[in-house]
C-alpha positions as CSV (number, residue, x, y, z in Angstrom):
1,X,9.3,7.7,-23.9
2,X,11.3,7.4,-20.4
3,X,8.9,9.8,-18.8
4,X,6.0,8.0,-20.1
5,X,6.7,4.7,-18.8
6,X,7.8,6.2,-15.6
7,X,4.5,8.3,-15.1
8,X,2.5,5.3,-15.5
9,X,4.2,3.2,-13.3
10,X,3.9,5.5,-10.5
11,X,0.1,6.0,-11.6
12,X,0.2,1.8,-11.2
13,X,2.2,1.8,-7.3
14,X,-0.2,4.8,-6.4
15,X,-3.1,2.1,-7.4
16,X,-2.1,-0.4,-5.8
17,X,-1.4,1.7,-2.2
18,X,-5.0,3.2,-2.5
19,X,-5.9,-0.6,-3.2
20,X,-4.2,-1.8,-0.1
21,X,-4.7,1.1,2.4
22,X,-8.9,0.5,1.9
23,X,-7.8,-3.4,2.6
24,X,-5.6,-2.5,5.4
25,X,-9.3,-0.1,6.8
26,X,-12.0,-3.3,5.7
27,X,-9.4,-5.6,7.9
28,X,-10.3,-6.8,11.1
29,X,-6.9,-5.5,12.8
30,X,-6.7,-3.4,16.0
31,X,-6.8,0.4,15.0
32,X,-2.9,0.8,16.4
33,X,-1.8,-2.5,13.7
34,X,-4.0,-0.4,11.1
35,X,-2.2,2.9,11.5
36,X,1.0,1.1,11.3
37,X,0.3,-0.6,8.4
38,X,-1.2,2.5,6.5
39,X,2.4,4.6,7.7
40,X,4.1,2.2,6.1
41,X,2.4,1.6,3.2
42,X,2.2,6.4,3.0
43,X,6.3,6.1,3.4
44,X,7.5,3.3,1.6
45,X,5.3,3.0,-1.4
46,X,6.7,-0.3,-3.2
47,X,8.5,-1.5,0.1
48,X,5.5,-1.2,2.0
49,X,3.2,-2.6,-0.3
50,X,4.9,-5.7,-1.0
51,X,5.5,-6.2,2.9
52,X,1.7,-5.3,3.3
53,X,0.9,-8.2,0.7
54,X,3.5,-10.6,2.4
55,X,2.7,-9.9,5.7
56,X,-0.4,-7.4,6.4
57,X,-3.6,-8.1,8.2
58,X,-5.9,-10.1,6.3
59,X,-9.8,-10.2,6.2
């Protein structure tokens, strides 16, 4: 049961950083502000997502 819940939770993060990294490219950031962001979000998975959606370029 553990490894079930666990294996879709990580299916659910890894959704969610596809989701933001192809928000983070549609932005209308500099390309250097996009890299960053992306690296961030590729490193820190749940930090970096929740920072993103706090923080991250928008439009």
């Amino acid at each position: 049961m553990n490894i079930q819940v666990s294996g879709i939770f990580g299916l659910l993060i890894l959704i969610a950083d596809i989701w933001a990294i192809v928000n983070v490219l549609q932005s209308n950031a500099d390309t250097l502000k996009k890299v960053i962001w992306i690296v961030v979000i590729l490193v820190l998975p749940v930090l970096g997502l929740v920072l993103w959606f706090l923080f991250g370029p928008r439009g």
